[in-house]
Each structure stands twice: as C-alpha cells, then as structure tokens.
C-alpha positions in Angstrom: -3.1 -8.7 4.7 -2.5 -12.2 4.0 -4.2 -14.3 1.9 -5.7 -16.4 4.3 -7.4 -12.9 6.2 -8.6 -10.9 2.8 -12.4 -10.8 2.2 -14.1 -8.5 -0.1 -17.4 -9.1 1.8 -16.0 -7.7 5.0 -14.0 -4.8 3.1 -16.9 -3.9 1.1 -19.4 -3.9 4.7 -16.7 -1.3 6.1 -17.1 1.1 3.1 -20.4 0.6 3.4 -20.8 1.4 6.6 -18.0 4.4 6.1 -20.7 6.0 4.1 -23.9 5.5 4.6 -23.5 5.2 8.5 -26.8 2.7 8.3 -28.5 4.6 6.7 -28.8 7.7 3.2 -31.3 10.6 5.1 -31.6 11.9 1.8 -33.4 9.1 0.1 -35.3 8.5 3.4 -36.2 12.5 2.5 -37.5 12.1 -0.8 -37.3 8.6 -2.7 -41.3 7.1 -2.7 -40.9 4.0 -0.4 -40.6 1.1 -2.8 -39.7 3.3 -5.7 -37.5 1.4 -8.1 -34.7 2.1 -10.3 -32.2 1.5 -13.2 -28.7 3.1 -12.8 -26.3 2.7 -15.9 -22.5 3.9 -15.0 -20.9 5.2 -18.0 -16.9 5.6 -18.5 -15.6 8.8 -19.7 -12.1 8.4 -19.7 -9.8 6.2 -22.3 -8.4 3.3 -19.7 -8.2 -0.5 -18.6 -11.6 -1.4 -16.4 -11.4 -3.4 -13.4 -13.1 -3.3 -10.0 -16.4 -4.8 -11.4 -16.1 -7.8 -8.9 -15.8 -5.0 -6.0 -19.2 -3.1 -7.6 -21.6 -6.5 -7.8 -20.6 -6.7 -3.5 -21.2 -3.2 -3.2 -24.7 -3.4 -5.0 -25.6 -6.8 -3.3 -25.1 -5.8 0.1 -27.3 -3.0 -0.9 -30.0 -5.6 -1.6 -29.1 -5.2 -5.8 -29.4 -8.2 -7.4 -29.1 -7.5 -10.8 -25.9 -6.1 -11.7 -24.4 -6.5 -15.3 -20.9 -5.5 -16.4 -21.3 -4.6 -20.1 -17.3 -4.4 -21.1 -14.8 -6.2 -20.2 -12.1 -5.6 -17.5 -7.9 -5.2 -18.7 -8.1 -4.1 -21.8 -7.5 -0.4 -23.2 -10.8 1.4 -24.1 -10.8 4.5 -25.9 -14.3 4.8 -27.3 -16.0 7.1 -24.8 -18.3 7.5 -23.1 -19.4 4.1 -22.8 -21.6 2.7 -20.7 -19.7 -0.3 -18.6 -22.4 -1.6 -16.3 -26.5 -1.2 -15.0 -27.8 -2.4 -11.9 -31.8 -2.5 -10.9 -33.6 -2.5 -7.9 -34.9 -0.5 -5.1 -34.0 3.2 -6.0 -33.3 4.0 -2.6 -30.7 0.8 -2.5 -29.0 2.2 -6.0 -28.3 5.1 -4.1 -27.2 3.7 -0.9 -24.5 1.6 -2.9 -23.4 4.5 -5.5 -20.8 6.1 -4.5 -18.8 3.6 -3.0 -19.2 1.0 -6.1 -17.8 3.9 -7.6 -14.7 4.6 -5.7 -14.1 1.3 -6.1 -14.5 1.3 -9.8 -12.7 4.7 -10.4 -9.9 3.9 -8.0 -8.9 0.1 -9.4 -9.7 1.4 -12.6 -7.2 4.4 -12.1 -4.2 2.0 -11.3 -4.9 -0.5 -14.1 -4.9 2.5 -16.9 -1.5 4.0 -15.0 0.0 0.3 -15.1 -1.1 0.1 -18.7 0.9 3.1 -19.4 3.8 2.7 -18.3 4.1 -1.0 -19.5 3.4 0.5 -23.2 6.2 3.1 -22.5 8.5 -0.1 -22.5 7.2 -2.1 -24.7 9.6 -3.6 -26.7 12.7 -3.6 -24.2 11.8 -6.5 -22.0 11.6 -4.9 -18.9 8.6 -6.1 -17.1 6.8 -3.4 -15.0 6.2 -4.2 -11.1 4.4 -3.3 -8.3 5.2 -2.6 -4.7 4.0 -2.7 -1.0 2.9 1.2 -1.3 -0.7 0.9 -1.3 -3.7 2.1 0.5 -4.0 0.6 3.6 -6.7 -2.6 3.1 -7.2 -2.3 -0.3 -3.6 -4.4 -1.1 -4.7 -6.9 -2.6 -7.4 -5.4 -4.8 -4.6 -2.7 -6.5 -2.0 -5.9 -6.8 -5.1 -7.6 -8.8 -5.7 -3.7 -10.9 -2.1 -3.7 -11.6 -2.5 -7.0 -13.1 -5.5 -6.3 -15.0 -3.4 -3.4 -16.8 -0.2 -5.8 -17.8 2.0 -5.3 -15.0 3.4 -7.5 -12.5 3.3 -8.0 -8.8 5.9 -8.1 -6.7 5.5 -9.5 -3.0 2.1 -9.2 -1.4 3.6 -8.6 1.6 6.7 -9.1 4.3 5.5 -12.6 4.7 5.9 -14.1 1.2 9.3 -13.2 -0.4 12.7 -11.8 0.9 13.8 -8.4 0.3 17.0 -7.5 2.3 17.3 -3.8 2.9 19.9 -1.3 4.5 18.4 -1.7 8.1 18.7 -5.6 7.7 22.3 -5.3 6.6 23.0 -3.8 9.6 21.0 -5.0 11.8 22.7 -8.4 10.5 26.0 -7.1 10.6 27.0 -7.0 7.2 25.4 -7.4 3.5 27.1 -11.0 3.6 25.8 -12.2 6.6 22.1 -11.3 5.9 22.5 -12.7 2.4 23.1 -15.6 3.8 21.1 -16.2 6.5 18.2 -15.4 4.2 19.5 -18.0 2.1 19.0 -20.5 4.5 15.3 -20.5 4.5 15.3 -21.8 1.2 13.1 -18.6 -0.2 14.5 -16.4 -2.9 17.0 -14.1 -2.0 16.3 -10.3 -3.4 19.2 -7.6 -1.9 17.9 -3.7 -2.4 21.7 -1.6 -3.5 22.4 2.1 -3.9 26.0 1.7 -5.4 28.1 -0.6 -8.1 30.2 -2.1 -4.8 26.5 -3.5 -3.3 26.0 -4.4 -6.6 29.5 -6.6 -7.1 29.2 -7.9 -2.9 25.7 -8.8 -3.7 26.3 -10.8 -6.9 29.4 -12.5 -5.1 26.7 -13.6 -2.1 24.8 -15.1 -4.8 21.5 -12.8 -4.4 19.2 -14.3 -6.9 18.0 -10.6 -7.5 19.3 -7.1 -7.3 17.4 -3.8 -6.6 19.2 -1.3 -8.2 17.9 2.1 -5.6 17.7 5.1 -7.4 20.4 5.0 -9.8 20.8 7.2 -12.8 20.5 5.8 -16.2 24.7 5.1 -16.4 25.0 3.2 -13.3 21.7 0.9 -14.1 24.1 0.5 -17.7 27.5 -0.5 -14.9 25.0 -2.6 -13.3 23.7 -4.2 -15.6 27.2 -5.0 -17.1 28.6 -6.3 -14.0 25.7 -8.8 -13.4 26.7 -10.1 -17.3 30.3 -10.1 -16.9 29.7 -12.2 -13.5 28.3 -14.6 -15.6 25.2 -15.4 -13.1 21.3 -15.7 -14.2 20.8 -12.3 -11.2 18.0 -10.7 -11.9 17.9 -6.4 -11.8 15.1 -4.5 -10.7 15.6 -0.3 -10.7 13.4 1.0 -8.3 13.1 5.0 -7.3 12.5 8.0 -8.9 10.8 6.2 -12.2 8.4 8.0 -13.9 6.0 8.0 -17.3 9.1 10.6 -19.2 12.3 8.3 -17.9 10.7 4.8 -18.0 12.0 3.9 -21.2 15.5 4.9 -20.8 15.4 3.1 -17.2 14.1 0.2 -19.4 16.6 0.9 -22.3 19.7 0.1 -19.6 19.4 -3.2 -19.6 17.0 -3.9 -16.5 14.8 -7.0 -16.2 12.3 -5.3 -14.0 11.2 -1.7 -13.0 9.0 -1.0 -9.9 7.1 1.6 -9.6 4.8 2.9 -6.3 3.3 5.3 -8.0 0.9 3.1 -10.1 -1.1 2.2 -6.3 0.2 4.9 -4.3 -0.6 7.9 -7.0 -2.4 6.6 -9.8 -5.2 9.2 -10.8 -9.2 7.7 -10.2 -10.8 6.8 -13.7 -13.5 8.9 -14.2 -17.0 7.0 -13.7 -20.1 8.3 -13.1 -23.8 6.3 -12.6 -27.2 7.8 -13.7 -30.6 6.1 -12.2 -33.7 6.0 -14.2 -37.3 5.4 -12.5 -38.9 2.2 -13.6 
C-alpha cells in the first residue's frame, strides 16, 4: 500500500462493515431506541498506547462525536488499570463501534509495547531496532506508525520505496555484482541481504551501502562486523533472523548498527483493553 492509496476512513468502513454486517441485532434486541451512553476503555496491561487516531474513525463513523483520549500515546505506562479514553453518544452506536476500536487499540498497542521492549533490551549498544514488510495484510502502515510510537524504526514501507537485493535477485541478475550494480544505477540506496562472510566481503567490494547480515550466529555478526571496519567504508549492518527478546542484546552487543525484527508486527501479543458503557 502506498502512500498515495492508504486511507483510514476506507480501512476503518471495511472493519466496520466486517463486523457489524450493517447492522448489531443485539442492540436492535434490547437497547431503548435513543438510549444514550458513556463508554470509558480502561488499559490493564503495562505498555506504550497507540491506535487512538484509528478509535476516534471507528466511533465517528458510528455517529460518536465525542471521543477523548485521556493518556498519551508512545510512552511506557505501568500504572494500571487506567482509563485511556470515553466516548458518548447513542448507546446503540457505542456498541456498534466497540469492538473494532478495540482491536485496533489492542492490536497497535500490542506492537508498540513489543517494539518498546526490545529497544530497552539494547539500550545502550547503539543498535537501532527495525521493522519489516511482515505485517497484516492492510494494516502496513498503521503497525509501521505503532512501531514508531514504541521507539523503533521503520524500514521500507514497501517494494516501491527502497532497494533490498535478495538471493532470487542475485540470480535472477546473474551474479551478486551484477545486481549490485544495476541497482546502483537508479540512484536509490543500495541494501544486499548475505548469509555468509564471502557475501559479506563481495558485497562490501560492490560498494552496497548496507548489509543484511541473514541469520548469523553471534561470532559471524562479530567477523562481519570486523570486515566492514577493516574495509574501511561507512556500510551499514543490519542482522536479521532468528532475533528474539533473550538474544537481542548479544545480536546488539556484536557490533551491528541495526537489528530487524518481524515479530514486533507479525507476532506481537494485543494489549489488553477493554470498554465499559454507562447509561446517561
């Protein structure tokens, strides 16, 4: 999804729609037409907000004007439960828009706190934590923006604005060399993915302006990032694969300038968020 295509209105209209189907037979059941309501959604998990842009479309396309975010998004929170947010209106609307301001809030909320963990795991090192193109289909953009809010960094939004040479483009180019440099001709940065130290060394010599080290143990990320120094070249070195919260650090500890990880879209655990309505 490009820049140019994303829109939150539209996303948010297919959840909708997803759910409710046009229309909650339960409320139609027993909510008094032209009841109204005041919902509060409380956190109860320690972890970095964000997603409250995402809520406020839910609730207005559910007809909720008045939706107020009561903490504020990317920062650690361990005093809970909190409440984070109310909304009032129409009952019936409150509950149409529920669940799915919810997903979105648990979900975005879920990868910012994951991001925020791992980038304290290497704090200190000056490895920068980044994320990839393993994300839930539509919602790209939105966990790029989460990882943000939790202190990491993104990588390429998509195939369309950065170069990443990979084993299928070596040989579909006929050689690491040749790809190198016919990427380099576009004038774009040059990033080469590389699962040994000889990559490494025929990479560097192509003049790839950064390096992603494929699941490598700890000593070869160490060999790697030695080589880069001893070649004397401002390469950058991303370790990719494998990383987790227990080995983060010592990934970090080699010498790395960036580790990705697709686990903080692709597996990050929901926040846990929950909404109460009131009758007014």
């Amino acid at each position: 999804m490009s820049a140019s295509t994303y829109d939150l209105a539209t996303l948010v209209a297919r959840a909708l729609a997803e759910d409710t189907g046009g229309r909650d037979v339960t409320a139609d059941a027993v909510v008094a037409q032209g009841a109204q309501g005041r919902a509060r959604i409380t956190q109860k998990q320690p972890g970095v907000l964000f997603g409250f842009e995402a809520a406020r479309e839910v609730f207005g396309r559910c007809g909720i004007e008045s939706f107020e975010p009561l903490a504020a998004e990317g920062r650690w929170r361990d005093q809970v439960p909190a409440e984070i947010a109310v909304a009032s209106g129409p009952a019936a609307s409150l509950l149409a828009a529920e669940r799915t301001a919810l997903n979105f809030l648990g979900h975005l909320s879920g990868v910012a706190t994951l991001t925020a963990r791992f980038v304290e795991a290497v704090a200190g090192t000056g490895a920068r934590i980044l994320d990839t193109r393993k994300t839930t289909p539509g919602l790209r953009r939105l966990e790029k923006q989460a990882v943000a809010a939790g202190g990491g960094v993104n990588h390429r939004m998509g195939l369309y604005d950065a170069i990443l040479i990979k084993e299928n483009h070596v040989a579909l180019a006929g050689g690491l060399e040749k790809a190198v440099a016919a990427a380099g001709a576009t004038g774009m940065p040059v990033e080469v993915e590389c699962r040994d130290l000889a990559e490494v060394q025929s990479a560097l010599a192509a003049g790839a302006e950064r390096i992603l080290l494929d699941n490598m143990a700890s000593a070869q990320l160490r060999e790697a990032v030695a080589a880069r120094d001893a070649a004397g070249t401002e390469t950058t070195l991303e370790a990719s694969g494998g990383i987790e919260l227990g080995n983060v650090r010592e990934v970090a500890a080699s010498g790395v300038d960036f580790i990705s990880v697709g686990a903080l879209t692709h597996s990050a655990p929901a926040l846990d968020v929950s909404m109460l309505i009131e009758p007014v």
